[in-house]
C-alpha positions in Angstrom: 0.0 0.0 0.0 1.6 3.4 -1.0 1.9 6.2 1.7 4.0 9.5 2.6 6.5 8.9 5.0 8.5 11.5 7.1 12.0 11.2 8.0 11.9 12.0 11.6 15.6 13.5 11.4 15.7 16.1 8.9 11.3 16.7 8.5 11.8 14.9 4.6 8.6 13.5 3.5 9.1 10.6 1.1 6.7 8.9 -1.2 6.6 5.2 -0.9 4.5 4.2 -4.4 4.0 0.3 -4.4 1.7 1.0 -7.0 4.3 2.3 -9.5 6.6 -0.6 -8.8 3.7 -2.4 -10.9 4.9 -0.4 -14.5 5.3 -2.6 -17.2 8.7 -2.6 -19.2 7.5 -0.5 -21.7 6.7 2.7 -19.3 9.7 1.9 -17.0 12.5 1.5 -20.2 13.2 4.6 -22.3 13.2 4.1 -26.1 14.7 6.3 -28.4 13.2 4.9 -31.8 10.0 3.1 -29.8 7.1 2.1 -31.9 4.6 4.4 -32.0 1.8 2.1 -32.7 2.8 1.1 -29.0 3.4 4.4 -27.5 0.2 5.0 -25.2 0.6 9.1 -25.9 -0.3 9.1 -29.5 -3.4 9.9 -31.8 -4.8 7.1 -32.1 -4.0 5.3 -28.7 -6.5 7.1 -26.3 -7.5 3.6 -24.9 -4.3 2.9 -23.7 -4.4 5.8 -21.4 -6.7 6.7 -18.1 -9.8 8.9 -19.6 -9.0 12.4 -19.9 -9.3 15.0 -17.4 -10.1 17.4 -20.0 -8.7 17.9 -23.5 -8.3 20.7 -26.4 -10.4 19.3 -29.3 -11.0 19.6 -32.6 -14.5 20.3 -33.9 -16.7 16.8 -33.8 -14.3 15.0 -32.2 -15.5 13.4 -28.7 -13.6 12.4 -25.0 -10.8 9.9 -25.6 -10.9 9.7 -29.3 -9.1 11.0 -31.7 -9.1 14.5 -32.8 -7.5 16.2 -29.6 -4.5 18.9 -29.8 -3.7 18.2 -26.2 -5.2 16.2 -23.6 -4.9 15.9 -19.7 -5.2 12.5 -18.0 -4.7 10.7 -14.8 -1.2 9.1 -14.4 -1.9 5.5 -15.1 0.8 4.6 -12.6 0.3 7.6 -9.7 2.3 8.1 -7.0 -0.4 9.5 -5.5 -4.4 9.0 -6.0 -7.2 11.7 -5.6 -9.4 9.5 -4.5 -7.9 8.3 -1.4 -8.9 9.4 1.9 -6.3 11.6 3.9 -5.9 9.6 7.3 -2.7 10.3 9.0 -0.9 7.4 11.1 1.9 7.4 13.8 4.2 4.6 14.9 6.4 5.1 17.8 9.0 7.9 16.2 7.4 7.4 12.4 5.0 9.4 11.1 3.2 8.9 7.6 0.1 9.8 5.6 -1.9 7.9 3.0 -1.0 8.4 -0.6 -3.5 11.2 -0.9 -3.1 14.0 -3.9 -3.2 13.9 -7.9 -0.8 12.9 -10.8 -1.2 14.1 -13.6 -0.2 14.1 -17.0 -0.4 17.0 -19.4 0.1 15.3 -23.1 1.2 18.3 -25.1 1.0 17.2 -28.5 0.0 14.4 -30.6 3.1 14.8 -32.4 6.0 11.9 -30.7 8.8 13.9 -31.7 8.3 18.3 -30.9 9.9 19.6 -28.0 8.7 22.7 -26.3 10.9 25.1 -28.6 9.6 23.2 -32.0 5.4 24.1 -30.7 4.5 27.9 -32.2 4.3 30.7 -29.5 0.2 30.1 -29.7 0.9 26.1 -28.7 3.1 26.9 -25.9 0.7 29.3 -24.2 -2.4 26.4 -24.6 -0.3 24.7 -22.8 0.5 27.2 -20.4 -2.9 27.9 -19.9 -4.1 24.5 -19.2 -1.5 24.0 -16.4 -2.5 27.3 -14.8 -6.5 26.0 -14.8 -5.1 22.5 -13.2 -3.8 24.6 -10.6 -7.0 26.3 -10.2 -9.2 23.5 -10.3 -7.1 21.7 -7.3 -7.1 24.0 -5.3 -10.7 23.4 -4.5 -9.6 20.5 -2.6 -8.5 21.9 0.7 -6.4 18.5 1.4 -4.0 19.7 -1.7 -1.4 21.9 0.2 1.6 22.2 -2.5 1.7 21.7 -6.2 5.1 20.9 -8.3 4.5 21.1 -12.0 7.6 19.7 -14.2 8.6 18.4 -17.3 11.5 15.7 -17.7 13.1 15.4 -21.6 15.4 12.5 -22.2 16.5 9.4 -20.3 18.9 11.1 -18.5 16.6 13.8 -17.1 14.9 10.9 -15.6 11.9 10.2 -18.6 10.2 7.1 -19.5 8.4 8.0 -22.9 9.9 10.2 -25.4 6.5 12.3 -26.3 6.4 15.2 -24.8 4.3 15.9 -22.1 4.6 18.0 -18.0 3.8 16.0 -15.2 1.6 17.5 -12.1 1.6 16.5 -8.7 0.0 17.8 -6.1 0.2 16.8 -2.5 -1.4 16.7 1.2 2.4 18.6 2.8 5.0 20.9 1.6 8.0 19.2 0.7 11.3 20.1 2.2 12.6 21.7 -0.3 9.5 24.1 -1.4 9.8 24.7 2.7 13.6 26.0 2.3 12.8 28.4 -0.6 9.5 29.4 1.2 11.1 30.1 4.7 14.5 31.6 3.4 12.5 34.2 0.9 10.0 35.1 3.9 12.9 35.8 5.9 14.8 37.9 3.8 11.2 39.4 3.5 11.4 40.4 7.1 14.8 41.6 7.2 14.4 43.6 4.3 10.4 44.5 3.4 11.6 43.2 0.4 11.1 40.3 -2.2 14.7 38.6 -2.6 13.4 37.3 -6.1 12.6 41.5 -6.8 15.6 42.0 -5.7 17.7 39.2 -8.1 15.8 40.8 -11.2 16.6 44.0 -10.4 20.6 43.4 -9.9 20.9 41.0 -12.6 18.5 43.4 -15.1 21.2 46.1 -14.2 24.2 44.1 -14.3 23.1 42.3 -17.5 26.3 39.8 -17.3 24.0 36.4 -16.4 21.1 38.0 -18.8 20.1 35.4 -21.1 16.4 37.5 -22.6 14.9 40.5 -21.0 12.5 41.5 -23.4 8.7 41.9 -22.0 7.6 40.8 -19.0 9.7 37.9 -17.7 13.6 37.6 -17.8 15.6 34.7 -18.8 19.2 34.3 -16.7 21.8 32.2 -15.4 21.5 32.5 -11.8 24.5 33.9 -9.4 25.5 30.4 -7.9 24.3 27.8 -10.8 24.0 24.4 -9.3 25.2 23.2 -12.7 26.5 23.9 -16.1 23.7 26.2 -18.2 21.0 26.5 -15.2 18.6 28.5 -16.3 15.7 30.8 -14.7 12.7 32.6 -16.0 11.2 34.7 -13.7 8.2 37.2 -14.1 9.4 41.2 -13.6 6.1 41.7 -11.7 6.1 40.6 -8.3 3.7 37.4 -8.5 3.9 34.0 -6.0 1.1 32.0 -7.9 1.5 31.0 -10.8 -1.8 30.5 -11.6 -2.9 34.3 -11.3 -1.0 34.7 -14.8 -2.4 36.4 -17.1 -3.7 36.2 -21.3 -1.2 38.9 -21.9 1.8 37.4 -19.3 1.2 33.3 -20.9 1.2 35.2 -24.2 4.6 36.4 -23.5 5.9 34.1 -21.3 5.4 31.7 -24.5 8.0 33.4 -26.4 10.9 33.9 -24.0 10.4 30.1 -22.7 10.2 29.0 -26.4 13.5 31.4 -27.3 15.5 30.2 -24.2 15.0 26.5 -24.4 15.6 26.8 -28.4 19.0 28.6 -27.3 19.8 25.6 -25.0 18.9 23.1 -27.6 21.9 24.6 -30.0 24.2 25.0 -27.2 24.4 21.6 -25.5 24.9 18.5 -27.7 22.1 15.9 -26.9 20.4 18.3 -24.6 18.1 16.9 -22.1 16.5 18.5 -18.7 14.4 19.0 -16.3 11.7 21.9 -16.4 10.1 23.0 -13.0 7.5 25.6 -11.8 7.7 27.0 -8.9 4.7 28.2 -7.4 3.2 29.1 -4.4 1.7 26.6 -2.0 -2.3 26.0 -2.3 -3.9 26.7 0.7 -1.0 29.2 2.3 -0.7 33.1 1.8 3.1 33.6 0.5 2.0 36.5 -1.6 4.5 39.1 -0.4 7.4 37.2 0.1 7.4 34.3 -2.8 7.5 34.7 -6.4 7.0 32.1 -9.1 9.9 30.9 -11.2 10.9 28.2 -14.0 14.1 26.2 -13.4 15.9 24.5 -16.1 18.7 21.9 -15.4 20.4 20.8 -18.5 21.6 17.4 -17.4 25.0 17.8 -18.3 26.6 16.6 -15.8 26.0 13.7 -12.5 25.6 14.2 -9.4 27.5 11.9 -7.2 28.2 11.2 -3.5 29.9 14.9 -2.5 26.8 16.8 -3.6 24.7 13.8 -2.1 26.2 13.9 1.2 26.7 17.4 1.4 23.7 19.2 -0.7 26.8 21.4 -2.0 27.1 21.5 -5.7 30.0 21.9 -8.1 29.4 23.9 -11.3 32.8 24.2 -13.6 30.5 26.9 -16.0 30.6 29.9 -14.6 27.0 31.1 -15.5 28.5 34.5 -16.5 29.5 32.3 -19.5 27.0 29.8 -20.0 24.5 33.6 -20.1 27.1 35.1 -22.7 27.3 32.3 -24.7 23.7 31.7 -25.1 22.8 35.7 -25.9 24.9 35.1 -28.8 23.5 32.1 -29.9 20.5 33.4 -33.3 17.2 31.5 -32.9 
């Protein structure tokens, strides 16, 4: 039976999914050159999936058919389920939860083969759009407390199926690491009266040496102490925590720069692959003068091994005031 577990020494909640231990090989192995006929993502193969959450259709077309430009559906293999019922348990020092929350699986494209920075500025920002209504639509259900919204691309960034799809998972706590960024950016809040995310845009926006796009609303950079080689943020220049109070206009351009970073990435790094994260606010918590919403990408360039294990320190041999001035120079 899957359940949340905490680590009683460092307040680490871990997932333990029997369920997804169940995948058959071909969800679990990566294939480069799979069959399509067999790839459960594809026009065509609607009833190898869950039935859709909801979907952008073409005209006449009807739920889990054909026809669809992008669909959302359950994770056939969750880590957590909707429909369980929250009950928490305690065992001596252990404490865990049951496997309560949503997985989710935005399906971006019936095409196998586009990455994000193939899709027009229009596709990107359907997408967009539907991940900012998921948000909206969980947080209805006051048991959801934190959202993480990603996107792994290749084998080495951790994915199973080459077509291109963001996953969505939203859970019953705050993980560790959302409550490090959370409490560190309310405290420099109090210290300061400040947003420390303002306050990055508007030293890198002067500076312009880590500037990777600046035009519009949102700026593309490497940030001051990259983790690794070519990490890249997006950030909104408006102060915003949730990302799902964008706007039209803000998805609209927020489309373009994430479309002209990632395609800037792709020609930079041989064989690129990454991960893609949102950052937003937790669901049912006010961080609305402290936090601010943000994209991370991780190229996965490099491993990480037992120092940066053991010690949560990372070594980057980029500077990210190169990795920003090669990419500005790179012509999309």
């Amino acid at each position: 039976m899957s359940e949340i577990r905490k680590d009683p020494i460092v307040n680490r909640w871990v997932i333990i999914a029997t369920d997804r231990k169940n995948r058959p090989n071909d969800f679990s192995v990566y294939e480069e050159n799979e069959d399509l006929a067999h790839c459960p993502f594809c026009e065509g193969n609607e009833i190898m999936t869950t039935p859709e959450i909801t979907a952008i259709r073409r005209a006449s077309s009807t739920p889990n058919s054909e026809g669809w430009d992008l669909r959302v559906i359950p994770n056939k293999f969750p880590a957590l389920r909707v429909e369980n019922e929250l009950k928490q348990r305690k065992t001596g020092i252990y404490e865990s939860l049951s496997a309560t929350g949503a997985h989710e699986l935005i399906i971006e494209s019936p095409d196998h083969k586009k990455d994000l920075h193939q899709f027009s500025e229009e596709k990107i920002s359907s997408i967009l759009t539907t991940i900012k209504n998921r948000i909206l639509d969980l947080k209805n259900d006051i048991r959801l407390l934190h959202i993480m919204i990603f996107k792994n691309v290749g084998p080495k960034a951790g994915a199973t199926l080459k077509h291109p799809h963001f996953q969505l998972i939203a859970m019953p706590v705050i993980p560790k690491r959302a409550m490090e960024e959370l409490g560190c950016s309310r405290d420099y809040f109090k210290t300061n009266k400040k947003c420390v995310f303002c306050d990055i845009i508007k030293q890198e926006t002067e500076s312009g040496r880590r500037i990777i796009d600046s035009g519009g609303e949102f700026v593309s950079f490497c940030p001051y102490a990259s983790r690794f080689p070519f990490e890249t943020w997006i950030i909104p220049k408006n102060h915003s925590a949730d990302f799902s109070g964008i706007e039209d206009h803000e998805i609209k351009d927020l489309s373009r720069i994430l479309k002209n970073t990632i395609s800037k990435l792709h020609r930079a790094i041989p064989d690129f692959q990454y991960n893609l994260l949102i950052h937003t606010s937790p669901l049912q918590s006010d961080f609305s003068e402290s936090f601010h919403w943000h994209i991370e990408i991780f190229p996965r360039i490099v491993k990480t091994a037992g120092f940066e294990w053991g010690t949560g320190f990372f070594i980057n041999s980029t500077p990210p005031e190169e990795a920003a001035e090669f990419l500005r120079e790179i012509q999309n």
